[in-house]
C-alpha positions in Angstrom: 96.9 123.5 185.3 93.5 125.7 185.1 95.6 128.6 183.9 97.2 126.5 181.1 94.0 125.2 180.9 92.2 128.4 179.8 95.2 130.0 177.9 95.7 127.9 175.7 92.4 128.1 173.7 92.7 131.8 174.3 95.7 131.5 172.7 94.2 129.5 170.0 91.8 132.3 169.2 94.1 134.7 169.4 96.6 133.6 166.7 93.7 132.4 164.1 92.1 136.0 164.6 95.9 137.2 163.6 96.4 135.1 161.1 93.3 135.7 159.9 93.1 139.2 159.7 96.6 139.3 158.2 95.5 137.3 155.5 92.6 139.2 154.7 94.6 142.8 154.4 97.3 140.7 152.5 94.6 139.4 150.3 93.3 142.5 149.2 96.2 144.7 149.2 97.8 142.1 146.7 95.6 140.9 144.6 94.2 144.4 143.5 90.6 143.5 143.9 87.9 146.9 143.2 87.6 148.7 146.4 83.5 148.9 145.3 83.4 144.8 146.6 86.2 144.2 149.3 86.2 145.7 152.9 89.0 145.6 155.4 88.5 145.5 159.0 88.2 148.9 159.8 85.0 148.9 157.4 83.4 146.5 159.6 84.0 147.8 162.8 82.5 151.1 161.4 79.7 149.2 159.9 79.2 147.7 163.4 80.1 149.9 165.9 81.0 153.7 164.7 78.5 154.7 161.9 75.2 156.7 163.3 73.1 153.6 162.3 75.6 151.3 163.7 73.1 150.2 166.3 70.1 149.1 164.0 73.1 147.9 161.5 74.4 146.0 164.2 71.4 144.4 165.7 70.6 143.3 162.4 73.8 141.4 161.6 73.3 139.7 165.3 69.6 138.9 164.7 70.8 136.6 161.8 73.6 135.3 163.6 71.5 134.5 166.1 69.0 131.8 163.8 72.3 130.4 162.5 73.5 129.4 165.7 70.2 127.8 166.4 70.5 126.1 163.1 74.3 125.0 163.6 73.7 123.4 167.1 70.8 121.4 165.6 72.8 120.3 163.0 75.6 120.0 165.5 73.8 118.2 168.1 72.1 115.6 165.4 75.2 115.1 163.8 77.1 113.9 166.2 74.7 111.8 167.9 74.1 110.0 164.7 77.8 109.8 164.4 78.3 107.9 168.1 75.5 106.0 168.0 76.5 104.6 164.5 80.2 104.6 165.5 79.1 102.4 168.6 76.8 100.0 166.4 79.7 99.3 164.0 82.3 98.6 167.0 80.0 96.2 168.0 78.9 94.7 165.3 81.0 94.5 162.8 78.3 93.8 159.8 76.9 97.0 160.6 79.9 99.1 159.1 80.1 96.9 155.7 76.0 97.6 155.5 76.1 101.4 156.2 79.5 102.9 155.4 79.2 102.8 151.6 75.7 104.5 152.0 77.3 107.4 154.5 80.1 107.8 151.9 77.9 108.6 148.9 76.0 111.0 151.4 78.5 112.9 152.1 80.2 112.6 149.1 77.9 113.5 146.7 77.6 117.7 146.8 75.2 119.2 149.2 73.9 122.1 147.0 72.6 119.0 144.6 71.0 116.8 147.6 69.6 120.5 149.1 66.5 121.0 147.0 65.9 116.6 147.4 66.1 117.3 151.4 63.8 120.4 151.6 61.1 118.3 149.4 61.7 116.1 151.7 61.7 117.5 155.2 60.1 120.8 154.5 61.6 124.0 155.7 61.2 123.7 158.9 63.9 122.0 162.0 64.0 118.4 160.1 65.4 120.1 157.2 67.8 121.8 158.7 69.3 119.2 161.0 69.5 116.6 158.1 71.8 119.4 155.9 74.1 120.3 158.8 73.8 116.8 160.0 75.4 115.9 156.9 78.4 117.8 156.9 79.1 116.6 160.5 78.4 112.9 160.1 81.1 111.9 158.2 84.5 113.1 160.3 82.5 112.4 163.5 81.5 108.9 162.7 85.7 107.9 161.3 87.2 110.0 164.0 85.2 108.2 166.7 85.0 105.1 165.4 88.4 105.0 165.2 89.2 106.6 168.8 86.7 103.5 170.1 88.6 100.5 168.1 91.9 101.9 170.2 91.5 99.5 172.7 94.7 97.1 173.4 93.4 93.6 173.4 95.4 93.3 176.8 92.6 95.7 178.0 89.8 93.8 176.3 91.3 90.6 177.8 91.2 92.4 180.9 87.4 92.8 180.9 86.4 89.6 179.5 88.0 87.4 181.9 86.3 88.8 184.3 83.3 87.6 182.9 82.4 91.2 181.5 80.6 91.4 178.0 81.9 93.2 174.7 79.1 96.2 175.9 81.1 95.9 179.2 84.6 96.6 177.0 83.0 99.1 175.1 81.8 100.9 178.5 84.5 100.6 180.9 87.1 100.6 178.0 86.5 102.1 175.2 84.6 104.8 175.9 87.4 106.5 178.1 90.1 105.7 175.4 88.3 107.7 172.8 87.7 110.9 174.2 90.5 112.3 172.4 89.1 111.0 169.2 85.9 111.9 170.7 86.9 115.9 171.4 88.4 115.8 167.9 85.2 115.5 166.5 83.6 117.9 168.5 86.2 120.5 167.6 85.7 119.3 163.5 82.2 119.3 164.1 81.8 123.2 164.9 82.6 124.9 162.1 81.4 122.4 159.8 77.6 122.9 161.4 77.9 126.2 160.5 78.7 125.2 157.2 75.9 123.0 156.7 73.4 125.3 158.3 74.5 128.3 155.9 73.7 126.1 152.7 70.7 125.4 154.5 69.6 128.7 155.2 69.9 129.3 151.7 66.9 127.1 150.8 65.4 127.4 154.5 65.5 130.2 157.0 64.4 133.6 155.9 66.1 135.5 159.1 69.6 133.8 159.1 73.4 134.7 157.6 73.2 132.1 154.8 69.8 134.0 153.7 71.4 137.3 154.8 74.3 136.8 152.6 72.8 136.0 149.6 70.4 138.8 149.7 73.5 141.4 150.6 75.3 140.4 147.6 72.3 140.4 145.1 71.7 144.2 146.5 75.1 145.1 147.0 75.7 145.9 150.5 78.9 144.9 150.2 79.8 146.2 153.9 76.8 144.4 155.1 78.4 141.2 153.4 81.5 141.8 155.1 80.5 142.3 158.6 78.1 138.9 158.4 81.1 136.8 157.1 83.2 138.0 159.9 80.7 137.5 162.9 80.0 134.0 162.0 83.5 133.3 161.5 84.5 134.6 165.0 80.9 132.4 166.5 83.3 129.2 164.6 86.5 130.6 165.9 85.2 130.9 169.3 82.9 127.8 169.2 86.0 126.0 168.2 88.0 127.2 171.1 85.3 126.0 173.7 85.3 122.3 172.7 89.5 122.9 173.2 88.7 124.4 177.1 86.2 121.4 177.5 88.5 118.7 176.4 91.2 120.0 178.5 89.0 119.7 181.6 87.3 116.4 180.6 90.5 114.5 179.5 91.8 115.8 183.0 89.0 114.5 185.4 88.0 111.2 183.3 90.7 110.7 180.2 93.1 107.5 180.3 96.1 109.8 182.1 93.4 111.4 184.9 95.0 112.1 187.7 98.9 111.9 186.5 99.4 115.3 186.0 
């Protein structure tokens, strides 16, 4: 079980790097882009690792990737804590969703580029700013995908509870909780690259030292292999990211999910 356990998000990471880099060779060996703006892998990993600067290159690339993880798991963590809370709230009360889902909708609807420079007015450019952008882009699947995972519960199970004089908190804690960790765990994995996301367009109007400033800077100077290497680090960070909420989720759905024990 612990084998299958690991392998599997190994696995995971294994075929979207292949796919991944398949696609990228296929994409511009076919499409006949100038040589002067695309890299393939081999650039990178020379960038990176084999050039006589590679060092310096290379601790340059992870000194940015290194703010944008800080900026992601804010984003991350404030996202998803909005989204359960909220997602809790509405399961409870049910006046609470027809009050605050429209306004989450035109949030997350509405592009974040526009609602950027309104948010850095706002909050500054400083940790509030930040963890409202990338909050953004996580609120949304986090709060329907748990939401929905915590309204799963069979009213047999609810009837369960209550006739034993327990409460509708007492449903959602004994009940509901377990019965959405699946939903729960979805979210997380949704939730990981779409941090990143958020905390890129953030860095843009935010963080000097970070891959979303990085980027923009590489392209306006043309360091295209600079460019290249930043897109691909924080890609495997998401990649990778995305394969540790798949290990956790294995080993949590195990020990406390609604088939613990069975296997």
């Amino acid at each position: 079980m612990k084998v299958l356990a690991v392998a599997r998000p190994l696995l995971t990471v294994l075929v979207v790097l292949a796919a991944t880099i398949g696609a990228w060779y296929a994409l511009v060996t076919l499409t006949g882009v100038s040589d002067l703006t695309t890299r393939l892998p081999q650039d990178v990993v020379a960038y990176l690792f084999t050039e006589d600067d590679a060092a310096a290159k290379r601790a340059e690339v992870l000194g940015a990737l290194g703010q944008t993880v800080i900026d992601a798991g804010i984003g991350f963590v404030a996202g998803l804590t909005a989204a359960f809370v909220l997602a809790t709230v509405m399961v409870l009360w049910s006046g609470v969703e027809a009050a605050t889902m429209p306004v989450v909708m035109i949030v997350r609807t509405v592009p974040l580029v526009a609602l950027a420079p309104i948010i850095t007015l706002l909050f500054g450019n400083g940790f509030w700013c930040v963890a409202v952008m990338s909050g953004i882009v996580v609120l949304f699947p986090a709060l329907v995908n748990i939401a929905y995972g915590l309204r799963s519960v069979t009213p047999q199970m609810h009837d369960v509870v209550t006739v034993y004089g327990g409460s509708s908190w007492d449903v959602m804690r004994r009940v509901a909780f377990p019965t959405a960790l699946p939903s729960i765990f979805a979210a997380i994995r949704i939730s990981v690259p779409g941090a990143i996301t958020g905390a890129l367009i953030a860095e843009y109007f935010t963080t000097t030292d970070s891959v979303g400033k990085a980027v923009n800077q590489a392209l306006a100077l043309y360091q295209y292999d600079k460019l290249w290497s930043l897109v691909v680090v924080v890609t495997l960070v998401s990649v990778i990211g995305y394969a540790l909420a798949q290990l956790a989720e294995t080993f949590v759905l195990a020990r406390y999910g609604r088939n613990a024990g069975r296997a």
